[in-house]
C-alpha atoms as one frame of an Amber mdcrd trajectory, in Angstrom:
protein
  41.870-148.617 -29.919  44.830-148.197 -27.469  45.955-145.074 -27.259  49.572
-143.587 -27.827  49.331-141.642 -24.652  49.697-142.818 -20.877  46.699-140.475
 -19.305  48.414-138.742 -15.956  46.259-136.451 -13.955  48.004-133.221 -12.594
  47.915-132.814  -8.784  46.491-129.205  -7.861  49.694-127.632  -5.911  49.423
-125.835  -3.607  45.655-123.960  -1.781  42.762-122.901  -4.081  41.585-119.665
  -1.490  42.234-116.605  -3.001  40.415-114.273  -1.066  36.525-114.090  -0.759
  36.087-111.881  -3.466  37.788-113.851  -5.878  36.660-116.903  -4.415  32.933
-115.808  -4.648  33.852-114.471  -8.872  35.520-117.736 -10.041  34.415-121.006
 -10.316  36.548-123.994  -8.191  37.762-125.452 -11.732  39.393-122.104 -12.388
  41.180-121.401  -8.949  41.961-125.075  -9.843  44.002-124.046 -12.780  45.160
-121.262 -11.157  46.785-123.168  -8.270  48.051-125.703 -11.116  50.223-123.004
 -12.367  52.370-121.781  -9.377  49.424-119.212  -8.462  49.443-117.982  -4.905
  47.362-115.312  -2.754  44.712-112.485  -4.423  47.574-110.442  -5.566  49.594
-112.855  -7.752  46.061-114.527  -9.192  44.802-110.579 -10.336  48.024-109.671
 -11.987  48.135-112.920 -13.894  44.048-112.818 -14.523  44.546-108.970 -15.605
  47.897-108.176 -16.177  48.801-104.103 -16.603  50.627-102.603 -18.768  51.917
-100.498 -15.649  53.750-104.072 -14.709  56.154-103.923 -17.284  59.606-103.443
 -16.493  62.428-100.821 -16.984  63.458-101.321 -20.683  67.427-100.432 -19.074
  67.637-103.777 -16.887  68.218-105.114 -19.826  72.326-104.875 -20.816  73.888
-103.207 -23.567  70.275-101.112 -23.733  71.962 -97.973 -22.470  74.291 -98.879
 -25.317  71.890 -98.783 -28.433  69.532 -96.276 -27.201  72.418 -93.907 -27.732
  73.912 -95.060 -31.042  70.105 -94.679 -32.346  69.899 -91.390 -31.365  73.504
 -90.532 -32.554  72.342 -91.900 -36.033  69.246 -89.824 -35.966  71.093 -86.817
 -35.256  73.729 -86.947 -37.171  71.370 -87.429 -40.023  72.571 -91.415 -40.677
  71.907 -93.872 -42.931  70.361 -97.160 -40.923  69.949-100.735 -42.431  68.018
-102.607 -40.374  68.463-106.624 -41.222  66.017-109.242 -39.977  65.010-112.615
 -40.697  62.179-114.127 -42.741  59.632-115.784 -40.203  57.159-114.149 -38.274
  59.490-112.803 -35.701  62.004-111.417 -37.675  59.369-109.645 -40.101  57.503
-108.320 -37.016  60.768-107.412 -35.430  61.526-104.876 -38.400  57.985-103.683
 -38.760  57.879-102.205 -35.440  61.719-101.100 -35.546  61.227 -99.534 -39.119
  58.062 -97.977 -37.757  60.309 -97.066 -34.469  63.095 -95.176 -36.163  61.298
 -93.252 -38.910  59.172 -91.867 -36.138  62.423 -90.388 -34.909  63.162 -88.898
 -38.592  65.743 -91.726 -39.466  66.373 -92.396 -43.098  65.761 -96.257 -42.424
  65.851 -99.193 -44.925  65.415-102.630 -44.143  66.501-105.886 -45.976  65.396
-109.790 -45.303  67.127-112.660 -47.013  65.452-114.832 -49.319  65.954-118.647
 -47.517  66.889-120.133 -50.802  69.377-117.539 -51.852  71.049-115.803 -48.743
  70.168-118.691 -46.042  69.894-117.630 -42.751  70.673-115.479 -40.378  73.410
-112.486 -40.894  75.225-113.675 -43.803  78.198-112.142 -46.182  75.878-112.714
 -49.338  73.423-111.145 -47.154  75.374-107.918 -46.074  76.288-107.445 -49.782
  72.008-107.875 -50.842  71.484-105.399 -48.190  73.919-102.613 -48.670  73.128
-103.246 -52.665  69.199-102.483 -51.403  70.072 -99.052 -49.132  72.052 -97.855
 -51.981  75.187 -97.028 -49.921  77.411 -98.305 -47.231  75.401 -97.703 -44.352
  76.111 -95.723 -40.957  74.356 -98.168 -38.637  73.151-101.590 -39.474  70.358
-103.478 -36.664  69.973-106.958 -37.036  66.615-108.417 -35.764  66.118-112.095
 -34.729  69.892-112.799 -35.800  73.239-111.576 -35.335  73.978-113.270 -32.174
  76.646-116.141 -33.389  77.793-114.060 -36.780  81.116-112.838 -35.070  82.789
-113.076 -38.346  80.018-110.709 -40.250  79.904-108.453 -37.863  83.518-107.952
 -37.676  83.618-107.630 -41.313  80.921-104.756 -40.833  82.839-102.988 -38.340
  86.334-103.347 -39.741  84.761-101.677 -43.056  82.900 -98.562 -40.717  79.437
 -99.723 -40.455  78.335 -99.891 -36.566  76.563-102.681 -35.617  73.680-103.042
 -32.867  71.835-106.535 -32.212  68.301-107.052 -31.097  67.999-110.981 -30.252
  67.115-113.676 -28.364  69.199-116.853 -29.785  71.527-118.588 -27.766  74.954
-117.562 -27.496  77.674-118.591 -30.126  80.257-120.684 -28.507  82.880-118.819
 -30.399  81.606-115.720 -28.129  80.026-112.300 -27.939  80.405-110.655 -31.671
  82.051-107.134 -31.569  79.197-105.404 -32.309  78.664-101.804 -30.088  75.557
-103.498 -28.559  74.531-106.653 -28.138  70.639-106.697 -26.222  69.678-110.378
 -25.870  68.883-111.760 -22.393  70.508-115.141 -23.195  74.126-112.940 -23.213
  73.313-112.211 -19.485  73.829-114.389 -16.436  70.591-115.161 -14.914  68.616
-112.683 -16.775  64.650-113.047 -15.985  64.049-111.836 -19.664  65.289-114.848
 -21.416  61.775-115.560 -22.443  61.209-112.591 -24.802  61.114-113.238 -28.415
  63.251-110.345 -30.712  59.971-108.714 -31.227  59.464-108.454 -27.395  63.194
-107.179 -27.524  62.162-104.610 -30.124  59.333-103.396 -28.394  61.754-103.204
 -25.009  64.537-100.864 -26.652  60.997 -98.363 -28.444  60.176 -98.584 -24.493
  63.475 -97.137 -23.949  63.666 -94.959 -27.233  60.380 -93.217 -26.036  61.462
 -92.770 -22.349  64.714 -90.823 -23.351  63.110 -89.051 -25.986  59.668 -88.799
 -25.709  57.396 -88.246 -29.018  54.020 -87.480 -28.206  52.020 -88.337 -31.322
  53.496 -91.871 -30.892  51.609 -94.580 -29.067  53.634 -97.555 -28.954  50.570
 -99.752 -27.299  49.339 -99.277 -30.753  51.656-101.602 -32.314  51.071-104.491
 -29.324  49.206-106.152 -31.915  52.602-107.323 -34.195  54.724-108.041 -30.681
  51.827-110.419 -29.778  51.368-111.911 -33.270  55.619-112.381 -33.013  55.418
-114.070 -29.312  52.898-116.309 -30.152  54.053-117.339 -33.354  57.691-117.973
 -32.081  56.207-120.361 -29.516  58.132-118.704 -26.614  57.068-119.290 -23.444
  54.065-117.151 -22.390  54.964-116.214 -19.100  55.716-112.476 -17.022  56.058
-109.714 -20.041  55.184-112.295 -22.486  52.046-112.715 -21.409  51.318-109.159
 -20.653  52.041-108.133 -23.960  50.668-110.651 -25.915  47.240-110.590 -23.750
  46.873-106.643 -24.517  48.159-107.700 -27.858  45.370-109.500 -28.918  42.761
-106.558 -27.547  44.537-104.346 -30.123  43.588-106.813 -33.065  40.238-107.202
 -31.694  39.377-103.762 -31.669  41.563-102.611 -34.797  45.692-101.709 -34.883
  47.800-103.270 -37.703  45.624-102.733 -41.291  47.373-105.630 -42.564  46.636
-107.763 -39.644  43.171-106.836 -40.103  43.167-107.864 -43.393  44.648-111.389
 -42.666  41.298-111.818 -40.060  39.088-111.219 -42.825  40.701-113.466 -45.285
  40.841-116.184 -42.206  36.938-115.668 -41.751  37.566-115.124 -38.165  34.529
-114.469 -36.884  35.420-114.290 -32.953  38.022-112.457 -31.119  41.285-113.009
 -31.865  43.177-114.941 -29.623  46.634-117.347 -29.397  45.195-120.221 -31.311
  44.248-117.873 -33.858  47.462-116.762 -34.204  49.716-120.025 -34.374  46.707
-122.221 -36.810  45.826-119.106 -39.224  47.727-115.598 -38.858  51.005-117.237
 -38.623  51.299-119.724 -41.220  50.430-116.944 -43.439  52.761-114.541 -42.495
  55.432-117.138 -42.702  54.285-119.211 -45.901  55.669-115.990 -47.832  59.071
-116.535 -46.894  58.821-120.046 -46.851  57.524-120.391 -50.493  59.255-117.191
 -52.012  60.497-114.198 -50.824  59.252-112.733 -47.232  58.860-109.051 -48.700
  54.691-109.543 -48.260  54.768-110.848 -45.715  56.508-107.261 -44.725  54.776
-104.934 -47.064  51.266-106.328 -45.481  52.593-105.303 -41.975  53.896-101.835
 -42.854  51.545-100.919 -45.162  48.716 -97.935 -44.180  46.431 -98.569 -47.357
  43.663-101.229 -46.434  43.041-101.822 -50.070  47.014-102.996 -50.539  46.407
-104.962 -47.072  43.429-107.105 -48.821  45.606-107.687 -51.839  48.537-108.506
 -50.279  46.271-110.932 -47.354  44.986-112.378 -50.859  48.579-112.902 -51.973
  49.489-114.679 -48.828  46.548-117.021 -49.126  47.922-117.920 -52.119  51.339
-118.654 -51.005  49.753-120.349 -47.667  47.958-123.117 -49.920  51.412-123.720
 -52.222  52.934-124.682 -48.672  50.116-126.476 -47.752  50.822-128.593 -51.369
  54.077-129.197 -50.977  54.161-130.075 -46.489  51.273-132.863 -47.966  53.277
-134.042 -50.563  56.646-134.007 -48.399  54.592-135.782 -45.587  53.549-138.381
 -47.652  57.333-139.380 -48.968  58.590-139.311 -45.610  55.906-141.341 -44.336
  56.960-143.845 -46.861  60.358-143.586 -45.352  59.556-144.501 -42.026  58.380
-147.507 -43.520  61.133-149.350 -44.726  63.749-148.343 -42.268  62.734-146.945
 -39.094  61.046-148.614 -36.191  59.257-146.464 -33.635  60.446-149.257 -30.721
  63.878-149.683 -31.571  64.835-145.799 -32.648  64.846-143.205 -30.344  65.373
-140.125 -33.549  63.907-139.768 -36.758  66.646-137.993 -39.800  65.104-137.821
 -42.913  66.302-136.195 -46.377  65.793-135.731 -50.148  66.691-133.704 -53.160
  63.311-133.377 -54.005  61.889-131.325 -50.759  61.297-127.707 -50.387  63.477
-126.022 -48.020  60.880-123.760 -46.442  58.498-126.970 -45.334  60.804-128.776
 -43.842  60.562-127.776 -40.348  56.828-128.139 -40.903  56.735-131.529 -41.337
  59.655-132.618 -39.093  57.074-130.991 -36.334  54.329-133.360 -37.725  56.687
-136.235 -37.466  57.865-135.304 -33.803  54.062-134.779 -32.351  53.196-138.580
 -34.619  55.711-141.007 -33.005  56.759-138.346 -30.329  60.875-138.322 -31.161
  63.176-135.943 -31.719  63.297-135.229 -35.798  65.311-133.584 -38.281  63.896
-133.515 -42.225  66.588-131.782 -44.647  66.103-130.438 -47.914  69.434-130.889
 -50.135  69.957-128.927 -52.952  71.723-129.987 -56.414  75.258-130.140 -54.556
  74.137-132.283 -51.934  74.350-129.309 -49.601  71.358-130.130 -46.948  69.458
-127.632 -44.909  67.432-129.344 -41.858  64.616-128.175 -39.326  64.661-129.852
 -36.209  61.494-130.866 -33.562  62.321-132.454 -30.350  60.333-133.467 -27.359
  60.510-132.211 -23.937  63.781-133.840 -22.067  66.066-133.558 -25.766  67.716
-130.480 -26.174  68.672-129.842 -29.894  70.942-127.350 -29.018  73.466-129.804
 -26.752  73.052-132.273 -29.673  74.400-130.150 -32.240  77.416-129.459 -30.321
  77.736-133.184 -29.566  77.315-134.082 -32.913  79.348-131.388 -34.649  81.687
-133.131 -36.561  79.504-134.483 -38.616  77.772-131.034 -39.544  78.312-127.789
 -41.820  76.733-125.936 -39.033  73.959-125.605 -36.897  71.863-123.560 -33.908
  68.622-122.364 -32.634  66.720-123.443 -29.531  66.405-126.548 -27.277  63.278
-127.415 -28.876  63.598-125.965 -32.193  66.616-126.337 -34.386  68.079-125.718
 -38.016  71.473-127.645 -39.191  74.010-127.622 -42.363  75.019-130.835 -43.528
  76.258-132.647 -46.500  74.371-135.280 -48.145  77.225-137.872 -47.446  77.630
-137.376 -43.564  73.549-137.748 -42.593  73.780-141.347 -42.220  76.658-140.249
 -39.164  74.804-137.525 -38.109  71.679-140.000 -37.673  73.816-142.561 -35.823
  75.255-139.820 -33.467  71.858-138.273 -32.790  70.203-141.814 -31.867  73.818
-142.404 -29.415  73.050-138.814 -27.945  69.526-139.528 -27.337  69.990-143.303
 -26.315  72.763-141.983 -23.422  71.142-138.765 -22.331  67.767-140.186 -21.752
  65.765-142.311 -20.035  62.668-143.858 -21.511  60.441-142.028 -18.698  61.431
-139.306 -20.533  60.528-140.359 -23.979  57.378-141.887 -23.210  54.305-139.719
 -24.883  52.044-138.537 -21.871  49.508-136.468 -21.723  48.603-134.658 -19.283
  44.947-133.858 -17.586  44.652-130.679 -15.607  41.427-131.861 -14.464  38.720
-134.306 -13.940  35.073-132.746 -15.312  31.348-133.472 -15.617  29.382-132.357
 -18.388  27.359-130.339 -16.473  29.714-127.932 -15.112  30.766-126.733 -18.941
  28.684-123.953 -18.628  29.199-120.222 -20.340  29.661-118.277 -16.923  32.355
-120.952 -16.379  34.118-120.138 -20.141  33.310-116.505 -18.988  36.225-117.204
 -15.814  38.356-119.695 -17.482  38.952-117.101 -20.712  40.851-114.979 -18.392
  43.508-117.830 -17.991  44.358-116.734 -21.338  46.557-116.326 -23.880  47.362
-119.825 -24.154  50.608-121.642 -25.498  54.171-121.751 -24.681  54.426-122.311
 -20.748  50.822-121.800 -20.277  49.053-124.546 -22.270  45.988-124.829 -22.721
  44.010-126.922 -19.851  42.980-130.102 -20.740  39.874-131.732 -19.224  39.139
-135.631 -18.463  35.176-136.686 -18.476  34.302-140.490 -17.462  31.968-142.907
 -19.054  30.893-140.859 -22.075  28.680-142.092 -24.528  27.203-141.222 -28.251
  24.099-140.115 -28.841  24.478-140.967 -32.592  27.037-142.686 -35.014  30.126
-140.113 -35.664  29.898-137.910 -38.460  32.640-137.542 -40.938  33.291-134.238
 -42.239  36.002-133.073 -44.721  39.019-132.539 -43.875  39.087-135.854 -42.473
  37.273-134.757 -39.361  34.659-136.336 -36.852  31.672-134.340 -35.548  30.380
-136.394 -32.367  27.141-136.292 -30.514  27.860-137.425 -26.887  26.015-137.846
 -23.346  27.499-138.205 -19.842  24.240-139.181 -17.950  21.273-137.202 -19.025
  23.458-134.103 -19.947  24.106-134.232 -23.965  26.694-131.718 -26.177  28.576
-131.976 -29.403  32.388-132.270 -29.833  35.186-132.066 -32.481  37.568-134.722
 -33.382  39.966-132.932 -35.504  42.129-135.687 -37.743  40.399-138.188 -35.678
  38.659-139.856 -38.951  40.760-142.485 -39.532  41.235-143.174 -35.704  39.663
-146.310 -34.602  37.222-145.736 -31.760  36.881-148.186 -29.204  32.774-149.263
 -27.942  31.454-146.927 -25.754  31.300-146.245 -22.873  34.379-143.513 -23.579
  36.963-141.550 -20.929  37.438-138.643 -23.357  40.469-135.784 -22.912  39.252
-132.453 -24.327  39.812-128.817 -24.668  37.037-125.993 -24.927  36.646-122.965
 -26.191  34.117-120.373 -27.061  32.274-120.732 -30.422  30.496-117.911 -32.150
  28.515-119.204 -35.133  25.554-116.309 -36.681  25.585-114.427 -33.408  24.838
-117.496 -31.478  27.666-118.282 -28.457  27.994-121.684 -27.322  30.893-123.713
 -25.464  32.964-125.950 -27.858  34.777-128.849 -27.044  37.520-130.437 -28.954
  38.693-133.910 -28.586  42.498-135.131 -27.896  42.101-138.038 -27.107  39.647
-141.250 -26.671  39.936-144.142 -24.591  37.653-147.166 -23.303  36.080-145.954
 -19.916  38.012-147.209 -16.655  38.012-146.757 -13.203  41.505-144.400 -12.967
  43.855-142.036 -14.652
């Protein structure tokens, strides 16, 4: 077996002396890490190893906070009708269970509304204004929009020309056809050199109840009870986990593990988790969940599980998500599949730099699933779209570090309906007709923007390891590196001239359960989709992860293979 990755070992930047107190608590693989990620001195390593809630900073730097603070409070004294409009994945549902929890605290009539993917689309929409006036009943007062609102200048001016105030609570990237008129606009990407461009909306949510509560204070309300949704939102919006992020999400997870949101609770019990939670937990099992309801159907349990006090409605509707969870899980296999068989007759992973796939026949909600499975398999930047009966085509996008999908929207504009989202992460309008361009454009954009340094799959080793230092007091010190994802990956560890112990077992789910030694020290491993991966003979250089396994009350360090490669004498 050769493998897809070039193996490049991560220099340690910078001193690994933190003090002797430190020095003396953690283990030199940990102050290894540390160093690895920009870590300097005793007082920078404790506030990232135990970040405080005390560190957080003054919900007002952000602009336009001042602004919606006060319109809130004008609406809640004036006795006003508020809409609050969101968006259907995690972040957007989290977004307006914390705001809807927020504002009703303050004695706000509040309704919310979420549009169905399949019938509204996304984002602030006019079909989606008229679902969600239809749902409060009346022309609203006040309308929020959560996780969208920042490029819908023409919706919101339709909103304000017909009374209805508008304040948005986002983190997209600016429209280029400017700042909508709304009275406040709090997103971090609107401001020049902001340091809070990194907050999902739910981190902007929780940022204006931070400055809700410091105006107006309401002492039966303890917004570090709701840390749990923020953290579930970061982490499932794969934004990077850095500063605030990471303090919130890290005290995040300690409110799941201990109790806070019933219907989060619920979800861990239908998961089988039988470990604290932490960010993995999140993005492989709580997530999907949460989102497969608005990906399959409407996004309303998804909602109704988070806002809901009963724990008896939080087990059905967990149940109900389960269900919806295994549809998606049907129909990203069965999408998968035909696309594979795509790739097979006209693309060629040495000659194309992009992968644009589409059909009639694929569910709109899966779509960026699978482009994300395509992206991590031959490591390009992909687009799958789902056209409906008019040949109307709605696309996720996936790209790789180096491609922004942002810049090549813009530069391929012409040939789209529309299109937006993140450098990484993308969605696109397009007709049937004009994908064929929009292909050939992408592959120019890439080809010319590029280099093939830059597109070359590489993965990257934090650190060289022997079996024998894999110990529990170790997992004990590196566990406080956590949470994990976005800008704070989770290490990955090298070990040299491996061997088995026994022939690989195959387990279901297309898995591998390996026995191996590295001298006379022996453990087990995990080779997740790695059963129809040709092994080379041992002896092995093996790249891994680990983390801490709790199986009948027994703890034990597991390790989880990335990759496998002959044994050689360097990196």
């Amino acid at each position: 077996m050769s493998t897809k990755f070039s193996w490049e070992l991560r220099p340690t930047d910078g001193g690994v002396d933190f003090g002797d107190e430190l020095n003396r608590q953690l283990p030199l693989l940990v102050r290894k890490l540390l160093a690895q990620r920009g870590i300097c001195g005793r007082e920078e390593a404790m506030r990232f190893l135990k970040p405080r809630l005390s560190d957080l900073g003054d919900p007002f730097a952000m602009r336009e906070m001042d602004a919606a603070v006060e319109r809130i409070f004008r609406a809640a004294d004036n006795g006003e009708h508020v809409c609050i409009y969101g968006d259907y994945d995690v972040d957007g549902v989290s977004s307006v269970t914390l705001l809807h929890t927020m504002l009703r605290a303050y004695g706000i009539r509040t309704d919310y509304f979420i549009p169905v993917r399949t019938r509204e689309g996304y984002g602030l929409s006019a079909e989606g204004i008229a679902r969600a006036i239809e749902r409060c009943g009346e022309m609203p007062g006040l309308m929020i929009t959560v996780d969208c609102g920042t490029s819908s200048v023409e919706e919101v001016a339709w909103l304000q020309q017909h009374g209805v105030d508008v304040v948005i609570l986002d983190h997209h990237e600016a429209s280029p056809y400017g700042r909508p008129p709304a009275l406040a606009v709090v997103n971090a990407k609107l401001e020049q050199d902001s340091p809070l461009t990194y907050l999902c909306s739910a981190g902007v949510v929780f940022k204006l109840a931070h400055g809700l509560l410091k105006r107006r204070r309401l002492p039966q309300f303890d917004l570090k009870q709701y840390l749990d949704v923020v953290a579930v939102a970061t982490v499932a919006d794969i934004v990077p986990l850095v500063q605030e992020n990471r303090l919130l999400t890290r005290h995040g997870l300690r409110v799941m593990e201990y109790g806070g949101n019933i219907g989060l609770q619920a979800l861990n019990r239908v998961t089988n988790l039988n470990r604290r939670p932490n960010a993995g937990h999140v993005s492989f099992r709580i997530g999907p969940r949460l989102n497969a309801a608005g990906r399959m159907d409407s996004p309303m349990d998804a909602l109704r599980l988070l806002l809901t006090r009963s724990s008896a409605d939080a087990m059905e509707l967990a149940q109900r998500l389960e269900m919806h969870n295994r549809a998606r899980q049907q129909e990203e296999e069965k999408i998968r599949n035909e696309a594979l068989q795509m790739l097979q007759t006209n693309f060629s992973p040495e000659r194309d730099h992009v992968i644009v796939l589409g059909s009639r026949s694929w569910h709109p909600g899966v779509v960026g699933i699978v482009a994300s499975l395509l992206m991590r398999r031959y490591h390009k930047p992909t687009f799958v779209i789902s056209l409906d009966e008019n040949g109307v085509g709605k696309g996720s996008g996936r790209s790789v570090p180096g491609v922004s999908l942002v810049q090549a929207i813009h530069a391929c504009s012409d040939t789209l309906i529309s299109g937006g989202g993140h450098d990484m992460a993308a969605g696109l309008v397009i007709r049937e007709e004009m994908i064929d361009a929009f292909r050939a454009r992408f592959e120019d954009f890439v080809r010319e923007t590029t280099t093939p340094e830059q597109l070359r799959p590489v993965l990257e080793i934090d650190a060289e390891v022997s079996f024998p230092e894999l110990t529990l007091e170790m997992l004990d010190s590196y566990e406080l590196l956590e949470p994990f994802g976005n800008s704070n990956p989770q290490p990955i560890f090298m070990a040299r001239n491996v061997m088995l112990t026994d022939a690989p077992r195959h387990l279901q789910g297309n898995h591998l359960r390996l026995g191996l030694r590295q001298g006379t020290c022996e453990c087990d491993a995990m080779f997740f989709n790695g059963g129809n991966v040709r092994l080379p003979d041992p002896p092995w250089d093996i790249a891994f992860t680990i983390d801490r396994n709790v199986w009948r009350g027994r703890v034990s360090l597991s390790i989880s293979i990335q990759d496998i490669r002959p044994a050689c004498a360097s990196v």
